[in-house]
C-alpha positions, 0 to 999 in steps of 0.5 A: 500500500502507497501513501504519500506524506509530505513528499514522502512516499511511504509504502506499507506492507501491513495489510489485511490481506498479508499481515507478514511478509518474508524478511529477504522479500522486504530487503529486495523490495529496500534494495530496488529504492536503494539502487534508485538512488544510487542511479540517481547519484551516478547520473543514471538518471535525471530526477532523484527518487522520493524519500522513501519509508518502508513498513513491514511485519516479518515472519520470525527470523534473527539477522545478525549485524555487521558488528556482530563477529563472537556470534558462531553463524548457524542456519537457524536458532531453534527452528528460526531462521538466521540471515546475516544483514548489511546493517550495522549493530548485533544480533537481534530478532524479527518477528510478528508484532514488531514493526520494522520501518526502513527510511530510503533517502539521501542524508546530503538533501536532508542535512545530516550527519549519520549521528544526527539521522540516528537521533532523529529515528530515536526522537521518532520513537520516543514521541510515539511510545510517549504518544501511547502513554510511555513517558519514560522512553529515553536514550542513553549511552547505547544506541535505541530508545530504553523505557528504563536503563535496563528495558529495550523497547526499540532497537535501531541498526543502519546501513549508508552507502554514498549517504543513502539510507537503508535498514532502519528501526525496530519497535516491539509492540506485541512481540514475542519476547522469549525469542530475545531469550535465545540470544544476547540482543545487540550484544548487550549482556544483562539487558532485557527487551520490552514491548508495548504488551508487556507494559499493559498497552495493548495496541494495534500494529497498524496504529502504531505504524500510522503514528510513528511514521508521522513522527518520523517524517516530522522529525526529519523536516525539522 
């Protein structure tokens, strides 16, 4: 589903139809924007594509980031599967009831260091958990959005090549939470993850992506 949003194009793959979508499916899908802009930026064509978010619900599966190089590669982690990811970060887990929203676009147009682009996905975060009654939603000295310095409720994990963005952020709204139990989450130990549902806010997926894809985009047009 397309929606335009302030010069923005935003493409959802949270439907009625087909709640879930295979986590390869959507990086092909983030692929195809990327390289749009990656035409663009080598001349290959005249007009620079829009910025693009993408939304998805995927099926279950664990990606391991770039920075991840203690964690012994297996095909799967009881019976889930794993698949290595471009992005930057650890170890961490997908799956249904986490909303995973992957802006496309040129920093350079926007005016922002990758530093200030990751702050501004936190700040997007932040203002939806607190849109839904999540006050203490916060940063610290490590990367995501904590509502406590212990609890994780989103975890964020970038790609850049020529300043166009890709990956993105992942927010735990009714997520199966044991799953995290198999694996040191973002590399880091003595930390647990939370979601919506687990602090008594039960909430549609699809509200949740409404809000903080507008948050998002305003956040970047500040």
């Amino acid at each position: 589903m397309r929606i335009e949003k302030s010069g923005f194009q935003h493409i959802s793959f949270l439907t009625s139809r087909f709640p879930k979508v295979d986590y390869l499916r959507l990086g092909e899908c983030q692929q195809h924007f990327v390289q749009k802009w990656l035409d663009f930026k080598s001349n290959k064509c005249h007009s620079p594509p829009q910025p693009t978010i993408l939304t998805a619900q995927v099926c279950p599966v664990y990606t391991l980031g770039r920075r991840d190089t203690k964690t012994n590669f297996h095909n799967s982690i009881d019976g889930v599967k794993v698949i290595k990811a471009l992005r930057g970060g650890q170890t961490t887990y997908h799956g249904p009831g986490q909303l995973l929203v992957y802006p496309i676009l040129d920093l350079s147009a926007f005016h922002l260091s990758p530093r200030k682009y990751v702050s501004k996905l936190e700040e997007a975060i932040i203002q939806t958990c607190r849109h839904f009654g999540m006050t203490t939603a916060h940063t610290n000295e490590h990367t995501g959005v904590w509502l406590t310095d212990d609890e994780k409720i989103a975890a964020i994990g970038i790609h850049l090549r020529r300043y166009i963005t890709s990956h993105g952020l992942a927010l735990n709204v009714s997520t199966d939470l044991e799953k995290f139990k198999k694996i040191v989450a973002c590399g880091l130990q003595d930390k647990t993850t939370t979601s919506f549902q687990a602090q008594g806010v039960n909430v549609e997926l699809k509200t949740v992506e409404q809000v903080l894809v507008q948050h998002l985009i305003d956040a970047l047009l500040k």
